[in-house]
C-alpha positions as CSV (number, residue, x, y, z in Angstrom):
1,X,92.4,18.0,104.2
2,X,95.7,17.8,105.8
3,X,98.4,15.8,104.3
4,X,101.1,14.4,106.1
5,X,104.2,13.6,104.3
6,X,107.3,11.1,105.6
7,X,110.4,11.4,104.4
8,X,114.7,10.9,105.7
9,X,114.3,14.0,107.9
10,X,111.2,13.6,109.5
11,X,107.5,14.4,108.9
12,X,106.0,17.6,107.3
13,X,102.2,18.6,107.0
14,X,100.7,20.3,104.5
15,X,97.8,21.3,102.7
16,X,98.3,20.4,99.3
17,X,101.1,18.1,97.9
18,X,102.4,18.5,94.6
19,X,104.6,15.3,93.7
20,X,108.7,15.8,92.9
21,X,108.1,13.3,90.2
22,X,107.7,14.6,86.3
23,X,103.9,15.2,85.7
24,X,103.0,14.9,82.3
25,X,99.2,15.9,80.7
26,X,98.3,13.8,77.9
27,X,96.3,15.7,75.5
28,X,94.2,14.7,72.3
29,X,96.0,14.5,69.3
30,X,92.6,15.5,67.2
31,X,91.2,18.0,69.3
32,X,93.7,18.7,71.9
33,X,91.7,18.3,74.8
34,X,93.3,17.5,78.1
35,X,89.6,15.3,79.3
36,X,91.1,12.1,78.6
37,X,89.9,8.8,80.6
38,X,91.7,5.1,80.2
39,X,90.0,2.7,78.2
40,X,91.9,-0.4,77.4
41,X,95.4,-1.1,76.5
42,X,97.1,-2.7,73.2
43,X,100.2,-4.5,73.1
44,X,100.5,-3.4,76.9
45,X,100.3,0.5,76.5
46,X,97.5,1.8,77.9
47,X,95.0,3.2,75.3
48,X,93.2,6.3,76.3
49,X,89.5,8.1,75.0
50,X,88.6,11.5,74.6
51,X,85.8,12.5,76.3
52,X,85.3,15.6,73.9
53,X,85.6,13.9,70.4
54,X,85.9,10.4,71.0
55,X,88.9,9.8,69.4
56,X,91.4,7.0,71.2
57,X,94.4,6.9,70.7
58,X,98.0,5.4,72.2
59,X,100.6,7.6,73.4
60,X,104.1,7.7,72.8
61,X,106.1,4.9,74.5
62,X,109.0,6.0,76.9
63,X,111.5,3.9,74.8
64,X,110.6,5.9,71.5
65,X,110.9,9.6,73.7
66,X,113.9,8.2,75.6
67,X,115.4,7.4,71.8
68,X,114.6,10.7,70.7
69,X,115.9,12.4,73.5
70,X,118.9,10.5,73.7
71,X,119.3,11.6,69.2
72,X,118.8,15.3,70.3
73,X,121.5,15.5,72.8
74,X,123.7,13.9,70.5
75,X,123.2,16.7,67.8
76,X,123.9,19.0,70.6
77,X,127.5,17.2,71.5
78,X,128.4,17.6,68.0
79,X,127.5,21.1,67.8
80,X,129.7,21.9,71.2
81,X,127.1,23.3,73.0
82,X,128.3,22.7,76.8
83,X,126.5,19.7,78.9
84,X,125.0,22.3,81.5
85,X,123.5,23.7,78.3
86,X,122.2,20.5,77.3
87,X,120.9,19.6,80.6
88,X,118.8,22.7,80.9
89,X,117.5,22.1,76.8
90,X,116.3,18.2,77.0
91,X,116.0,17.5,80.9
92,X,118.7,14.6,80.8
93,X,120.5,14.5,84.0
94,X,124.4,15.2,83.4
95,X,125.8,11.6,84.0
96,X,123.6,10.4,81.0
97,X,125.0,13.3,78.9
98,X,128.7,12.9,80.3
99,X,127.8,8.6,79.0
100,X,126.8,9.6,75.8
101,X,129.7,12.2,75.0
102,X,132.1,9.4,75.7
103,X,129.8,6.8,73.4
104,X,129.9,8.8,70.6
105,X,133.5,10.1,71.2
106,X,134.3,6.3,70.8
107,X,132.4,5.9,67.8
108,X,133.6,9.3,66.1
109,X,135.6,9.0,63.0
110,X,139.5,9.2,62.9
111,X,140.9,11.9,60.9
112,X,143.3,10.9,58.2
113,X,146.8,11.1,59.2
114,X,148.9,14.0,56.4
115,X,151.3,11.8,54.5
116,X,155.1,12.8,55.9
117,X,157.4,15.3,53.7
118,X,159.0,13.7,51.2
119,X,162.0,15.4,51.6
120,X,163.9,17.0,53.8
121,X,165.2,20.9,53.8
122,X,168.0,22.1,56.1
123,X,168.3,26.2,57.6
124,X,169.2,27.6,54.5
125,X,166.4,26.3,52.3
126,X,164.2,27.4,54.7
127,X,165.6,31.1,55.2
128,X,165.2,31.3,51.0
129,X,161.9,29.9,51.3
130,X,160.4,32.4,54.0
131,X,162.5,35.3,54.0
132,X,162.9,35.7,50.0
């Protein structure tokens, strides 16, 4: 079957497509079998059977990966690993990462100020005080 793709620059054919999107394969969390099928939905999320053991089962929501995501690249900010870095670990695209750094660079802690010298020493003090 041929396949004929549109896109900005024109049209291309080809033979098999494989989609620039993120595919993911949802897998059984009893068995681990990829031979899923749809059955129903709860609260909105779709709710999926396995074909192999029966179990069903929702998945993950995008919110509660997004949020975990999201807490993993923060760890990685505070342990100064570089945003390209970061980029190739999670799969966040750099913008996100470059939002976040400056989110939790606003939210960071000040350090505490050192209280100033008490007193004050002039040339000669110091001389004595380095160069005994």
């Amino acid at each position: 079957m041929l396949l004929t793709i549109y896109f900005g620059g024109g049209i291309m054919e080809c033979d098999s497509y494989v989609s620039p999107m993120l595919q993911t394969t949802l897998t059984c969390g009893k068995c681990g079998s990829a031979d899923l099928r749809k059955n129903g939905s709860r609260h909105g999320q779709p709710e999926y059977k396995c074909k192999a053991c029966r179990h069903q089962a929702l998945f993950e929501t995008a919110a509660a990966r997004k949020a975990a995501q999201y807490a993993q690249v923060e760890k990685l900010l505070v342990e100064r690993v570089s945003q390209r870095a970061i980029v190739r670990l999670t799969g966040v695209a750099r913008p996100t990462i470059v939002k976040l750094a400056k989110k939790s660079a606003s939210h960071a802690p000040v350090a505490p100020q050192a209280p100033p010298a008490t007193g004050t020493r002039n040339c000669s003090q110091l001389r004595a005080l380095y160069f005994p």
